[in-house]
C-alpha positions as CSV (number, residue, x, y, z in Angstrom):
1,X,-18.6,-36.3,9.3
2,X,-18.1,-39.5,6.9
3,X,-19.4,-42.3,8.2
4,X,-18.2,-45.1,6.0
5,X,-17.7,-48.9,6.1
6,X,-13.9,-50.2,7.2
7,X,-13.4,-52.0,3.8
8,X,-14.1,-49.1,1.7
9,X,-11.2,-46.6,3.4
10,X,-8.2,-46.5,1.0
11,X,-5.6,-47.1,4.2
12,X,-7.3,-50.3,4.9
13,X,-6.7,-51.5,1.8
14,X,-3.1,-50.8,2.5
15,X,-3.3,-52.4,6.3
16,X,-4.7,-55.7,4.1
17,X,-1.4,-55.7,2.4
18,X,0.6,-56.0,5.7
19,X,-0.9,-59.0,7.1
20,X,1.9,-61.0,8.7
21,X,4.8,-58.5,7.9
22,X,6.3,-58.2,11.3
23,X,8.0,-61.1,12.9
24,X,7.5,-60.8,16.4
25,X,9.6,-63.5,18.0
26,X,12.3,-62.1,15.2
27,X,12.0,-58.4,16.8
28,X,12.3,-59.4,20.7
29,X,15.2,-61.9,20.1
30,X,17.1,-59.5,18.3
31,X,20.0,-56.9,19.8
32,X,17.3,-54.2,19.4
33,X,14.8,-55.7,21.5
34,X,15.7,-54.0,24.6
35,X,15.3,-50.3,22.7
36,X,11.8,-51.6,21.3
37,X,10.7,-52.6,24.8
38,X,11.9,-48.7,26.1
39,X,10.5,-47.2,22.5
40,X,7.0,-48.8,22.0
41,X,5.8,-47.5,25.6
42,X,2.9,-44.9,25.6
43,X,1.9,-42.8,28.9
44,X,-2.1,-43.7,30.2
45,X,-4.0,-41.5,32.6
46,X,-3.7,-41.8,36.5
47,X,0.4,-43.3,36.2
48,X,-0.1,-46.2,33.9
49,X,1.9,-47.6,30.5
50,X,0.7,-48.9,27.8
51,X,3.4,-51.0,26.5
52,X,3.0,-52.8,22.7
53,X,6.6,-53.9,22.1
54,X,5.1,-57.6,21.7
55,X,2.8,-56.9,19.3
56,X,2.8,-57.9,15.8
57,X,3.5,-53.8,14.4
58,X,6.3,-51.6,13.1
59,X,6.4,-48.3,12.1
60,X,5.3,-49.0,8.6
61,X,1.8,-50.5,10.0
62,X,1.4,-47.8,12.8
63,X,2.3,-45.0,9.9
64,X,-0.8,-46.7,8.5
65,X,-2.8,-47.1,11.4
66,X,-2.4,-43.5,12.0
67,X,-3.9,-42.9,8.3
68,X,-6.8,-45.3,9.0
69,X,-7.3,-43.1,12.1
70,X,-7.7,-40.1,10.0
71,X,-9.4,-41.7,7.4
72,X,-12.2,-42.4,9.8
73,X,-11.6,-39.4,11.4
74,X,-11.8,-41.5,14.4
75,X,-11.1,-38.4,17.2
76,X,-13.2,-36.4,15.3
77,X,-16.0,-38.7,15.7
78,X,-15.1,-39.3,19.7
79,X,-15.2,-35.1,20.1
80,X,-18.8,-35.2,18.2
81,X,-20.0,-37.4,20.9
82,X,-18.7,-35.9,23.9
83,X,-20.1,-32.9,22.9
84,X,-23.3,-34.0,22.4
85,X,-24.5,-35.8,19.1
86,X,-26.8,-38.2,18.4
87,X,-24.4,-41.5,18.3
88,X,-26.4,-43.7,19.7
89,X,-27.9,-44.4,16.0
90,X,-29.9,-47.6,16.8
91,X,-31.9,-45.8,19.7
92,X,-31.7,-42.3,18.6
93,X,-29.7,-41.7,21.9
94,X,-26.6,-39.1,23.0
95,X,-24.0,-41.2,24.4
96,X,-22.8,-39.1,27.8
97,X,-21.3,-41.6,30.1
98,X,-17.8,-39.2,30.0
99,X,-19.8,-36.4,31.2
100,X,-19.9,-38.5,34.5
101,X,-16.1,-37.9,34.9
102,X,-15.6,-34.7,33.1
103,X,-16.3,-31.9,30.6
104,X,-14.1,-33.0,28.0
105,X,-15.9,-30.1,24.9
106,X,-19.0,-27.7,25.1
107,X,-21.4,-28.1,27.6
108,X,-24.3,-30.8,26.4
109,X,-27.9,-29.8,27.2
110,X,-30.5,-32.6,27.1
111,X,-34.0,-32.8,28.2
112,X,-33.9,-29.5,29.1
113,X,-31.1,-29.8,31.0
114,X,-27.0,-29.5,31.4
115,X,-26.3,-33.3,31.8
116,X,-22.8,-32.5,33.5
117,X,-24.5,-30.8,36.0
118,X,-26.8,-33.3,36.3
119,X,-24.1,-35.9,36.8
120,X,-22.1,-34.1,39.4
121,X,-25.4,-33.1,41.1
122,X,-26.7,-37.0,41.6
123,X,-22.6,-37.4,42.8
124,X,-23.2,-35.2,45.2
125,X,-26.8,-36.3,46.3
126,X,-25.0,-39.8,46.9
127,X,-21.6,-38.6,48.2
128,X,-24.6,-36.7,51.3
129,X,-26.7,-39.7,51.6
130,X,-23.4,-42.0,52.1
131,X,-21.9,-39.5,54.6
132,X,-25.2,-39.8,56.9
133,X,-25.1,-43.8,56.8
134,X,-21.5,-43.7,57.5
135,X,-22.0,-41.1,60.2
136,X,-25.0,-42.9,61.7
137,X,-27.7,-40.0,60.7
138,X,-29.5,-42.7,58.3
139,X,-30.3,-45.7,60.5
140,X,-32.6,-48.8,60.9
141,X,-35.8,-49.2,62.4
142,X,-33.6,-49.5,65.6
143,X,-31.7,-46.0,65.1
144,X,-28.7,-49.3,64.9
145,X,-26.0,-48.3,61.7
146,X,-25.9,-50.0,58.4
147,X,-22.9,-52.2,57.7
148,X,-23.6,-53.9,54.6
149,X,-24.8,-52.7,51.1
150,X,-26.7,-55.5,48.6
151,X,-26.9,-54.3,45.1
152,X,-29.4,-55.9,43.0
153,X,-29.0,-55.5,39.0
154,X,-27.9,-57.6,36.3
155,X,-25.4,-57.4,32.9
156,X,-23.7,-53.9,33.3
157,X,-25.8,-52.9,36.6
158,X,-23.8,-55.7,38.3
159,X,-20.4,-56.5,36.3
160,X,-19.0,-53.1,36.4
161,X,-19.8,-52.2,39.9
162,X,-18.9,-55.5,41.4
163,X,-15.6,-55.6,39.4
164,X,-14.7,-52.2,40.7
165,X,-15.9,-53.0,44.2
166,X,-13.9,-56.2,44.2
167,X,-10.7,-54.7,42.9
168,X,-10.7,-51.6,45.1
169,X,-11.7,-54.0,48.9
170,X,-8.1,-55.0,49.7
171,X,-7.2,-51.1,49.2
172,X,-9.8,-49.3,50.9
173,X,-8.9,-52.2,53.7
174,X,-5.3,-51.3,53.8
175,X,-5.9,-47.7,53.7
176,X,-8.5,-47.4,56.5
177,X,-11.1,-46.3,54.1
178,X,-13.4,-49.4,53.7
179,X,-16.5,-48.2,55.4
180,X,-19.4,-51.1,54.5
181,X,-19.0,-54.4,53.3
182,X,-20.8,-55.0,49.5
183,X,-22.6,-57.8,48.2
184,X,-24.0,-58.2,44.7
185,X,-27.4,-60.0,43.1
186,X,-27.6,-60.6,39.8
187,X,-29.2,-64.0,38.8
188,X,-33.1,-64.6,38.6
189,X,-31.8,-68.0,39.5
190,X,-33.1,-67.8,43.4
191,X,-30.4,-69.6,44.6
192,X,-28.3,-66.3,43.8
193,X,-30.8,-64.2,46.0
194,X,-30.8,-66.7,48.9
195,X,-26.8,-66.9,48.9
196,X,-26.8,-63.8,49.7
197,X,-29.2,-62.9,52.3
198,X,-28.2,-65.9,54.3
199,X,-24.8,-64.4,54.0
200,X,-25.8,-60.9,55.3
201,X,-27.6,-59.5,58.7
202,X,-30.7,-57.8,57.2
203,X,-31.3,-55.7,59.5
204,X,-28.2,-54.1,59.2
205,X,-28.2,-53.9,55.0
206,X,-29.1,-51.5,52.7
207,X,-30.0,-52.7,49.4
208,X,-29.6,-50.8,45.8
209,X,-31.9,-51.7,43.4
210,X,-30.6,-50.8,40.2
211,X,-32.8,-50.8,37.0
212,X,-32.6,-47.4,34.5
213,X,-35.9,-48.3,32.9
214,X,-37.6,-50.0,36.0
215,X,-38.8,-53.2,34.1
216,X,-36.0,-55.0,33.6
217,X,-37.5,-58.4,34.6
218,X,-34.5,-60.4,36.3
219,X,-34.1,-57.5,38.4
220,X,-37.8,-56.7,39.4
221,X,-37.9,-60.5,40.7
222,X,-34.8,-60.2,43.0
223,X,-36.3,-57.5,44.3
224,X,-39.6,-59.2,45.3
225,X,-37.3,-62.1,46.6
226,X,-35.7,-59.8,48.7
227,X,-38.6,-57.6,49.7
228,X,-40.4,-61.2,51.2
229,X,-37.1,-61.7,52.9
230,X,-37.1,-58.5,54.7
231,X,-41.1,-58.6,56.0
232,X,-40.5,-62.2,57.1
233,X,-38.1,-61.0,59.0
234,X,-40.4,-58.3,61.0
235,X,-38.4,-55.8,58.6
236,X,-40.2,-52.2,56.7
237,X,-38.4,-52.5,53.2
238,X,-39.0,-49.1,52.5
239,X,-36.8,-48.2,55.4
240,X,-33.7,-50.8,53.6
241,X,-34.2,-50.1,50.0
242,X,-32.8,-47.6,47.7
243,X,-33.0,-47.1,44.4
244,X,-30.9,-46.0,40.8
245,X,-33.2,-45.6,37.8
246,X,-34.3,-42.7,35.6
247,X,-36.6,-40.1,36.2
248,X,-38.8,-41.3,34.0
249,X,-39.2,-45.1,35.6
250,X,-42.1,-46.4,37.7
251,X,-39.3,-46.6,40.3
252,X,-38.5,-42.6,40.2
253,X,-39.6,-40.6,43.3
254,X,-41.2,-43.7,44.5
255,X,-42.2,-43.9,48.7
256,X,-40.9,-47.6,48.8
257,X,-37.3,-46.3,48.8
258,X,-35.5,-45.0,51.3
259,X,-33.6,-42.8,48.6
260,X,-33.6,-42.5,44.3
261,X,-30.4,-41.5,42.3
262,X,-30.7,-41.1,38.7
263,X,-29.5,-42.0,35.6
264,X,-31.0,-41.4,32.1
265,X,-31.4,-42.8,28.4
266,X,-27.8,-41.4,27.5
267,X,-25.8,-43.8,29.5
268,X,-25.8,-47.7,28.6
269,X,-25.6,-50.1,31.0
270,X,-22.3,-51.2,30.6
271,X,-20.5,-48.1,30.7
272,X,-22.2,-47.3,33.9
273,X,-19.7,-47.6,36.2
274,X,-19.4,-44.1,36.6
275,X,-22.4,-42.7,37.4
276,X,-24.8,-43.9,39.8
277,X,-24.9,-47.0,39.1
278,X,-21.8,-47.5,40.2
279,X,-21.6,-44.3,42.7
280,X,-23.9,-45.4,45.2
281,X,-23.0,-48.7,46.0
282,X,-18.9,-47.4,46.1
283,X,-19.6,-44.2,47.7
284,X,-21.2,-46.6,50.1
285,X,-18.4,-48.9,50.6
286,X,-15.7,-46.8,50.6
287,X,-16.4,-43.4,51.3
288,X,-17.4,-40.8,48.3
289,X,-13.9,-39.3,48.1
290,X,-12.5,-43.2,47.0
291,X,-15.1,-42.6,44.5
292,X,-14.4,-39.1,43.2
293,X,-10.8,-40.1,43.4
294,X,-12.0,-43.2,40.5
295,X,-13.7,-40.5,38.2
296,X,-10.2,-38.2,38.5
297,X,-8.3,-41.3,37.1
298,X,-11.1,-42.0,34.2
299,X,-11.2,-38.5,33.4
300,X,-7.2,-37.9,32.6
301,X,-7.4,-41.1,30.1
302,X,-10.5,-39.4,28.8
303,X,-8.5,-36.5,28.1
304,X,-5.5,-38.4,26.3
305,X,-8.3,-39.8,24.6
306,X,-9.5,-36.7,22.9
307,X,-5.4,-36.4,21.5
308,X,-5.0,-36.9,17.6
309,X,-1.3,-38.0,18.0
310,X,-1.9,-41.6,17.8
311,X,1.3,-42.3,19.8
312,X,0.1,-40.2,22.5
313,X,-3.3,-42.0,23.0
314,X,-2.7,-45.1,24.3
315,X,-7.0,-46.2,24.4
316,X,-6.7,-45.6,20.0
317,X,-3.6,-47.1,19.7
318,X,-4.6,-49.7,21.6
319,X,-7.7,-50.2,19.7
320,X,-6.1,-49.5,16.0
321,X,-3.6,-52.6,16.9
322,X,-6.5,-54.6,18.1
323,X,-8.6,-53.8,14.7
324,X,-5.2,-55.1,12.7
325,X,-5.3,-58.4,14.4
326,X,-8.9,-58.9,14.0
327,X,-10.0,-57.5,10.8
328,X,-6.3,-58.2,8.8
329,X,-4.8,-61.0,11.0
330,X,-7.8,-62.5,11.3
331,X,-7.5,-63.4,14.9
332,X,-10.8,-64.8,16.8
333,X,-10.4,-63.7,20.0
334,X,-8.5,-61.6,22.7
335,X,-7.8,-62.7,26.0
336,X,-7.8,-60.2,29.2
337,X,-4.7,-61.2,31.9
338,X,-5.0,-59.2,34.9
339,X,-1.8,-60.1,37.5
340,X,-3.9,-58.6,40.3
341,X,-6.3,-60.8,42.1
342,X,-8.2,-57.7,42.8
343,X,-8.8,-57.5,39.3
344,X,-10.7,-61.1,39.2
345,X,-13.6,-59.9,37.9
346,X,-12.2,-57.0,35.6
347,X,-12.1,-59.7,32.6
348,X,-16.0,-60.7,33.1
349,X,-17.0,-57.0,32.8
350,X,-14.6,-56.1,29.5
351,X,-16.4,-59.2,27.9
352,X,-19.7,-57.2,28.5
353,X,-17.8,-54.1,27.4
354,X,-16.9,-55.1,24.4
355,X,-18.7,-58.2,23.0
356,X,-21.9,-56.3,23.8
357,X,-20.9,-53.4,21.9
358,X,-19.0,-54.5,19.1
359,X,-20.9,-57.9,18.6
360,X,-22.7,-56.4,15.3
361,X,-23.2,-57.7,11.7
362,X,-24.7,-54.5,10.5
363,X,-23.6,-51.3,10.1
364,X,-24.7,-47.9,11.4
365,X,-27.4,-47.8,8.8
366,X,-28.7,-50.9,9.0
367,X,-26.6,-52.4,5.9
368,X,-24.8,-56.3,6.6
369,X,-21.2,-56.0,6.4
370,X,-18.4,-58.2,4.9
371,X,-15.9,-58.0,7.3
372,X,-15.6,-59.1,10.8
373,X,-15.8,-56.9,13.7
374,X,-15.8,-57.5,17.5
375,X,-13.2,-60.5,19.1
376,X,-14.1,-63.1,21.6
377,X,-13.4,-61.8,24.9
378,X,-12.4,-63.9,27.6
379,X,-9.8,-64.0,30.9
380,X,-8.7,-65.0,34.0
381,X,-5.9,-63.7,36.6
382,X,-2.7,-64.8,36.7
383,X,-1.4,-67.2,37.3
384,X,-4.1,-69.2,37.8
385,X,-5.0,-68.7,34.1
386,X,-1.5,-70.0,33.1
387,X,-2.6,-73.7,35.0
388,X,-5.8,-73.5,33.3
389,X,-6.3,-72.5,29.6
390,X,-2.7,-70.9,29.1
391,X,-2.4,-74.8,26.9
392,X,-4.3,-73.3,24.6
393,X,-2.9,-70.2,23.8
394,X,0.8,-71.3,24.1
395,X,0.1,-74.5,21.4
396,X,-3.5,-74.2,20.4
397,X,-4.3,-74.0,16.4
398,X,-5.4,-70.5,16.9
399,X,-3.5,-67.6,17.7
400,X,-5.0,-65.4,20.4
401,X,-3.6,-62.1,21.3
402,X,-2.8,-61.2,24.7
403,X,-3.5,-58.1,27.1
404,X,-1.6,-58.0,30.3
405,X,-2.3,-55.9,33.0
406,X,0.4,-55.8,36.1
407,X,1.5,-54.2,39.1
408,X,4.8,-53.0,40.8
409,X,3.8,-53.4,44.4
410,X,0.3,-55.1,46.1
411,X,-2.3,-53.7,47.5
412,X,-2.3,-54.6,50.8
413,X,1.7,-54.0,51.4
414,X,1.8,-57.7,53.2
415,X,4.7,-60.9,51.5
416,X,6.9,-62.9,52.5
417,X,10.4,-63.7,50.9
418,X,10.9,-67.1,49.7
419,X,13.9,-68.4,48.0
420,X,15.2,-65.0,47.7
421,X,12.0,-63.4,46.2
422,X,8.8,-62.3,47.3
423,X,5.8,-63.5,46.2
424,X,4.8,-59.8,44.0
425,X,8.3,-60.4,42.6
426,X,7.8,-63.7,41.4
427,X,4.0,-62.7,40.0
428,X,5.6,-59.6,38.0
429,X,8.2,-62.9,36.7
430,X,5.5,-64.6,35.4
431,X,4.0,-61.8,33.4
432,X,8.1,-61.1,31.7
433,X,8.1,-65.1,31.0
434,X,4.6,-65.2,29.4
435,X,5.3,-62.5,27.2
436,X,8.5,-63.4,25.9
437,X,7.4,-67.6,25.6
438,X,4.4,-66.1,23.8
439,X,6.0,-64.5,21.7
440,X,9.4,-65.9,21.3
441,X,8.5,-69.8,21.7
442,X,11.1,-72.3,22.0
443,X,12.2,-75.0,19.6
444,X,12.7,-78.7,20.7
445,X,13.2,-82.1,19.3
446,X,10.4,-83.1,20.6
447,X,7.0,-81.7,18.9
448,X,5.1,-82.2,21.4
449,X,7.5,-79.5,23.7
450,X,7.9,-77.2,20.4
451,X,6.2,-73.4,21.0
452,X,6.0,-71.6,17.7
453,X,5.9,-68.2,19.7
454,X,4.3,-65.4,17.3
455,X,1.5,-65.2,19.9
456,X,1.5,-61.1,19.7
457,X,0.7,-59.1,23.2
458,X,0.2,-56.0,25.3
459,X,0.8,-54.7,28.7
460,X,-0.7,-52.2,31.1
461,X,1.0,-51.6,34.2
462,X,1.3,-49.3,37.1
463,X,2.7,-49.1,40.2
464,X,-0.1,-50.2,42.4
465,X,-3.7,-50.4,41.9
466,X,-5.9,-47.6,43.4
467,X,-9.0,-46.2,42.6
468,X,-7.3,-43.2,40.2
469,X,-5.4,-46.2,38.2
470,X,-8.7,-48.4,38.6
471,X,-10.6,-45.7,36.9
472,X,-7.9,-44.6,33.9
473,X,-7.7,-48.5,33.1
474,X,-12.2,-48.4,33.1
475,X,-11.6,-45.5,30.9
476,X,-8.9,-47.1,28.5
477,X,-11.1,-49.9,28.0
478,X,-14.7,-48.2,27.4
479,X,-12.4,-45.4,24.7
480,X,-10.8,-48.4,22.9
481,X,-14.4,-50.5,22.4
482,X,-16.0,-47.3,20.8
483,X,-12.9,-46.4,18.5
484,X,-13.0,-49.6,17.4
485,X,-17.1,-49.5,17.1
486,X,-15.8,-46.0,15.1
487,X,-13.5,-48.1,12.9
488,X,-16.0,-51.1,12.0
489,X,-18.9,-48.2,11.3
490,X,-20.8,-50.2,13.7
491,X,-23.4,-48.8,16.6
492,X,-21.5,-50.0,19.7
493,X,-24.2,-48.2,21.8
494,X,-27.3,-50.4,21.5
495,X,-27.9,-53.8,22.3
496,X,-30.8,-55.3,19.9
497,X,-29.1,-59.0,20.7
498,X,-29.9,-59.0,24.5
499,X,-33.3,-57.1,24.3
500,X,-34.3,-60.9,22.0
501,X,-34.2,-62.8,24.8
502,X,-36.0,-60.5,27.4
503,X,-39.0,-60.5,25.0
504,X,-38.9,-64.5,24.3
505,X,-38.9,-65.0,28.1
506,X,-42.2,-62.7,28.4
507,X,-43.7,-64.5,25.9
508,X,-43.0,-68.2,27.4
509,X,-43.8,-66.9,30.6
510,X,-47.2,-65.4,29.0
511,X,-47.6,-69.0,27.1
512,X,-47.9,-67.3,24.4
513,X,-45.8,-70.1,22.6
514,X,-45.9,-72.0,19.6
515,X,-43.6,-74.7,17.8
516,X,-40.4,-75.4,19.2
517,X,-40.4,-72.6,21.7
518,X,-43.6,-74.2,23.3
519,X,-41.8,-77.9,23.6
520,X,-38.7,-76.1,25.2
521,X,-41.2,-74.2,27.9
522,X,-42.9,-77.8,27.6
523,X,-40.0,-79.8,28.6
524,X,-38.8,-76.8,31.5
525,X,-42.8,-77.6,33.1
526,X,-43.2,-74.0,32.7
């Protein structure tokens, strides 16, 4: 397996010598447009498209693209980790988060044991725990049911989980399959903590603490905050508190919990959402079937994933086009459009996803590189992105490519017609009308009303968000990140950049300070 650096492959060389060579406003304002629309579609997993006809490509740069992918031997690499090797290169780790969904190659033994088994074994001990609070066999102090379900984590403990959670409520409410209401702390900052339990009945809530290595320090707090909270109020935490951590962690097997799922070292933070980190508080909201049903959909895009035809694996084609615009077009950032309201916090967990993984100077070995790598992440949902920062992107200096995400139909099956359309209608208008004034502009007299189009994009869409579709579009996302990280020879498994700050705060909180980091903790009275 050659692990080499981006600007020393022989077809990137030839993608440099294709910067700006397809006109995109040209392409969708010409008589073929309407075949490129139909042509430049790719099936997902779980009944989505990936659509790139607005992007800045042709079949002259995907021809290459497809060389660069070989040249990398970017699939090659994806079936080395899924079958078990040591990708992880910063931490020395296996990187097993698709053996949460699926056995995509050879079974994977680690520590002794076979980690899908392992996987499917902690889904199972949750999907039994969740059926006896559902069912009333796991009560309070009062034999009274639960109702409400607090996680407490932080970065991709919380982001991923509460994303998912908030994009799947409407549905599971609509569908008669919403069973406990969730609510999520993440912020050391105790107004966080207390927002939430005066918003909740303790007596009635079961809280998740979620920390793999059981120090993480933001969470530890919380969970003190909340522990006071529940003796003040006459309550036995042990009898309210579960937890998700490894076997390894002081947390593991541990009498203060009510229950302990597990994790291990293999699955990062941020691409957590599939195992327990994101089982237990879904399997608890929505009944563990909603939640098999969101490992089904992740699984059949990890399975296109694992395809070598480029044009038949949306997550690489995806990320191949998105390496073009950063690395050759030289693009700063990408910005993530959900038109789904369910999907508010979708963009907040992708800029985790990928600006945690892919936010690297170095290379696999240690060695600075010369080229860029990860993009700026950032989004909002229409349309109440396009009456915020849309300015920007239709006019701004910088040219920011685009990744929209739509629906046919809404979750919840309730609109109202108005002027002759419904409101889903006239939300799947705006997403047609961005792309083509993105891309197309529109020329006027006036400067100041000119739009020089050429702003390239993408869109994923579907016929209704559910928990498969909600899973193939996790997948899509987590599969394009680490073929780029392939791409960039980058280690888009650790996180060296976060772990800075955990151990300056110990320090200031130690006073073991000097210079400008003492006047700082000076100035803070700390």
């Amino acid at each position: 397996m050659n692990w080499e650096n981006l600007d020393s492959l022989e077809s990137f060389k030839k993608l440099q010598s294709l910067k700006g060579a397809v006109d995109i406003a040209k392409e969708l304002s010409s008589d073929k447009a309407a075949q490129r629309v139909k042509d430049c579609t790719v099936p997902m997993g779980a009944g989505l498209t990936y659509n790139y006809a607005a992007k800045q490509v042709d079949e002259k740069i995907l021809k290459v693209l497809e060389e660069l992918s070989d040249e990398a031997m970017l699939v090659q690499k994806f079936q080395a980790l899924y079958n078990g090797a040591v990708v992880n290169t910063g931490e020395k780790r296996l990187v097993l988060h698709h053996l949460t969904r699926g056995q995509l190659g050879n079974p994977v033994t680690a520590d002794g044991t076979d980690k899908r088994e392992f996987y499917k074994n902690e889904q199972k001990k949750i999907a039994d725990f969740a059926e006896k609070v559902h069912s009333g066999k796991i009560t309070n102090e009062k034999g009274e049911k639960f109702t409400t379900v607090v996680q407490i984590g932080i970065g991709g403990s919380d982001l991923g989980p509460r994303a998912m959670y908030l994009a799947l409520e409407n549905w599971a409410k609509a569908n008669s399959r919403f069973k406990m209401e969730a609510k999520f702390i993440s912020n050391v900052d105790p107004d966080d903590a207390s927002s939430v339990l005066a918003g909740c009945d303790c007596a009635h809530s079961l809280f998740i603490l979620v920390s793999k290595s059981g120090t993480t320090l933001e969470t530890l707090t919380n969970e003190a905050f909340v522990k006071d909270a529940l003796k003040k109020a006459g309550l036995n935490p042990a009898r309210h508190m579960l937890a998700v951590t490894s076997k390894t962690s002081p947390l593991a097997d541990n009498p203060e919990y009510l229950a302990s799922f597990y994790m291990d070292d293999y699955i990062g933070g941020r691409y957590s959402s599939t195992s327990a980190v994101g089982g237990a508080v879904l399997s608890l909201a929505f009944g563990a079937e909603v939640f098999a049903d969101f490992l089904e959909g992740a699984a059949e895009e990890d399975t296109l994933s694992a395809n070598k035809d480029l044009l038949k694996n949306p997550a690489l084609l995806d990320a191949l086009i998105g390496l073009y615009e950063r690395s050759v077009q030289e693009y700063p950032a990408t910005a993530v459009l959900p038109y789904s309201q369910a999907l508010s916090r979708f963009p907040a967990h992708l800029q985790q996803l990928d600006m945690e993984s892919n936010g690297k100077s170095v290379n696999r070995f240690g060695q600075k590189i010369g080229y860029v790598t990860g993009p700026v992440i950032f989004g909002e949902p229409g349309t109440n992105g396009q009456h915020s920062f849309y300015q920007l992107l239709h006019q701004g200096t910088d040219i920011v490519p685009l990744q929209f995400i739509a629906f046919k139909q809404n979750q919840t099956k309730t609109d109202v017609v108005i002027e002759g359309t419904n409101s889903q209608q006239k939300l799947d208008a705006n997403v047609t009308a961005q792309i083509m004034a993105f891309a197309c502009g529109k020329t006027d007299s006036d400067p100041n009303k000119s739009f020089a189009g050429g702003r390239p994009s993408s869109l994923i869409y579907g016929t209704e968000l559910t928990p498969k579709t909600l899973g193939a579009l996790l997948a899509h996302y987590e599969n394009k990140v680490m073929f780029q990280g392939f791409a960039w020879n980058i280690n888009s498994f650790d996180q060296e950049g976060v772990q800075l700050g955990k151990t300056l705060a110990k320090k200031v909180l130690a006073r073991q300070t000097e210079g400008a980091l003492k006047a700082y903790a000076e100035l803070l009275n700390l």
